[in-house]
C-alpha positions, 0 to 999 in steps of 0.5 A: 418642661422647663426648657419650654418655658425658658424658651417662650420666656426668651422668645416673648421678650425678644418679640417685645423687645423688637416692637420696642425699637423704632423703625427706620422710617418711624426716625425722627431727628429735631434741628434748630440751625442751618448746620443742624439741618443740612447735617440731618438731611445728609446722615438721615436715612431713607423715610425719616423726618426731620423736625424743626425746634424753631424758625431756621435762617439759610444761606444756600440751597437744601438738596434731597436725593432719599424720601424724607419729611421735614416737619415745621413743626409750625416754624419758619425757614427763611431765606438769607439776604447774602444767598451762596447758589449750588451749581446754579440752584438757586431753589431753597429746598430741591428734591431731585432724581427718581430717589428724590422725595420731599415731604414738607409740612407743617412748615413756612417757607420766606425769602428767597431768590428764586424758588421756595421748592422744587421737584426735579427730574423725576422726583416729588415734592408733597405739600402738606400745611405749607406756605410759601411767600417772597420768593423771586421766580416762583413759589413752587417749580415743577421741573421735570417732577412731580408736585402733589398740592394737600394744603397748600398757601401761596403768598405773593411770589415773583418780581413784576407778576406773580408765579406761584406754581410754575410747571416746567421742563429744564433743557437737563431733565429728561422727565415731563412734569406732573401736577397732583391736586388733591386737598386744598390750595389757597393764593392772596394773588389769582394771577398765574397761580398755575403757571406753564413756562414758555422756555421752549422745552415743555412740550408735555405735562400732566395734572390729575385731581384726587376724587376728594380735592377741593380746588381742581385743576383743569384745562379750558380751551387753551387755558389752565384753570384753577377752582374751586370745590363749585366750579367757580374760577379762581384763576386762568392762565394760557398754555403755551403752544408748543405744550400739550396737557395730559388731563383727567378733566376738561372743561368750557368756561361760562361767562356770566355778565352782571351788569360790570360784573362777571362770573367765571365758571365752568362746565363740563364740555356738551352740558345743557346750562340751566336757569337754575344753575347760573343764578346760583352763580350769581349775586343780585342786589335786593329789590331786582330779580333776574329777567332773562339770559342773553347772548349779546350785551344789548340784551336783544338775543335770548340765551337757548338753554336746549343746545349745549355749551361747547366752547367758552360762552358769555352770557349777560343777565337782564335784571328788572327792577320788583315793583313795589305795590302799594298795599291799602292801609287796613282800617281796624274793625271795618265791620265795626257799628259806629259807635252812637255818642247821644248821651243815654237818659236811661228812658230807653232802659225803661221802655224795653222793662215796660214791654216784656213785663206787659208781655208776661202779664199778658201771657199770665193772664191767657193762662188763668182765662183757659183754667176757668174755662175748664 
């Protein structure tokens, strides 16, 4: 009996005592300098994080080829002015290879001379609570790899134009690129905020939306769109056309032309539009309402709402102005006797006393003459 209790004494603590110890992938180790940082991306293991204490200035190029997390904490990485690149990468953080994935979050990144980040040949990057700004190329570079966008914000990013996430296939990776939305992405700058390379190597890629995302990806004619969660177009750029996309969503923009203002949106391929719908899309000033919908800009050629819309439209609104009716000042107590301003003697107040009293007499009277006559 007492063996037995000894033996799910010892047998309770060592299950307690494996709980207690944190595993591998639960690791976390924090760093506060660029020799930290580098040192802890180089001896951690597969699945841990990497936290930052505070902001963390770099001279070259990180490069991950295990799954970790680097966690911001809240704090900046920041390019170097005097930058040392690693066999021509140039990109401030790199995940490569089918090993390779990256997780940053919670995490600035600033300053750099080409990329903020890239996933390469095979591997993925995840962007979660990120923002990227004044890098050279690009914010983000998917070469070859797999980009998955949670919460992400783009500064400006480029010299001329702006590239903020740029989908790509290097003349080395033998990987076609991958563009996952799935939450939300915010850019200061609509131009080229998707961008598709033109270097002759791209000939596939793929974008995929989650069911939950709120900006959507999506391809429109020979375009690639980003929107957001009510269709409206953020930003477009064409696909090169050697590249052909690998989508879950296609799309046909609708231009909707308000006098010198147009609203871009777009609809599912072979969808019947309705009234309704484009003047949701729409801002009209006070004191105008909308008239019709019309295929040409001189407003001649009504817009059939009974086909449906198969490639890019424009359609222009006519507006009309509301006319204002006048409304008749009420007069208050219309219904009202004018009012007699004589001024009253008090004879009428007399008259009226003298008639009832000889009325009641009169009645008086009649009653006692019928009693006497009984």
């Amino acid at each position: 009996m007492k063996k037995t209790k000894k033996f799910i004494l010892f047998f309770t603590i060592m299950i307690a005592g494996l709980f207690a110890i944190p595993t591998l992938s639960d690791a976390a180790t924090s760093v506060k300098d660029e020799e930290s940082l580098n040192s802890a991306v180089s001896s951690s293991n597969s699945g841990e994080t990497i936290t930052l204490e505070n902001d963390i200035t770099v001279t070259k190029p990180i490069v991950i080829q295990k799954e970790l997390t680097i966690d911001g904490n809240g704090h900046s990485v920041i390019g170097a002015e005097s930058w040392t690149s690693t066999s021509g990468n140039q990109t401030m953080f790199t995940a490569q290879l089918s090993d390779g994935k990256l997780t940053l979050k919670n995490i600035k990144l600033r300053n750099g001379p080409k990329y903020g980040v890239q996933s390469y040949d095979g591997a993925t990057v995840i962007l979660d609570n990120v923002s990227i700004t004044d890098f050279k190329y690009g914010g983000v570079l998917a070469n070859g790899g797999k980009v998955e966008v949670r919460n992400l914000h783009l500064g400006y990013n480029g010299t001329g134009s702006n590239n903020g996430i740029e989908i790509d296939k290097g003349a080395s990776a033998t990987n076609n690129p991958t563009l996952v939305m799935n939450g939300v992405l915010l850019t200061d700058n609509n131009e080229n905020t998707i961008y598709i390379a033109e270097n002759g190597h791209l000939t596939d890629f793929t974008i995929t939306n989650t069911q939950n995302t709120t900006n959507k990806v999506v391809i429109s004619g020979s375009s690639v769109v980003l929107t957001d969660k009510n269709d409206n177009v953020i930003a477009e750029s064409k696909i090169p056309e050697k590249a052909t996309p690998n989508v879950d969503i296609k799309k046909v923009i609708v231009n909707i032309v308000v006098n010198d203002k147009t609203y871009k949106i777009t609809v599912d391929n072979g969808e019947n539009l309705t009234e309704e719908m484009l003047k949701s899309h729409i801002k009209i000033d006070n004191g105008y309402e909308v008239e019709g919908f019309y295929t040409n800009i001189e407003l001649t050629n009504k817009f059939d709402f009974t086909k449906p819309v198969n490639s890019e439209t424009t359609i222009f609104v006519k507006l009309s102005k509301i006319e204002e009716t006048e409304t008749e000042e009420k007069v208050e107590n219309t219904t009202k006797v004018e009012k007699d301003e004589t001024p009253k003697t008090g004879i009428e107040n007399y008259l009226g006393l003298a008639v009832i009293t000889l009325l009641i007499s009169s009645g008086a009277i009649v009653l006692i003459n019928n009693k006497n006559r009984k």
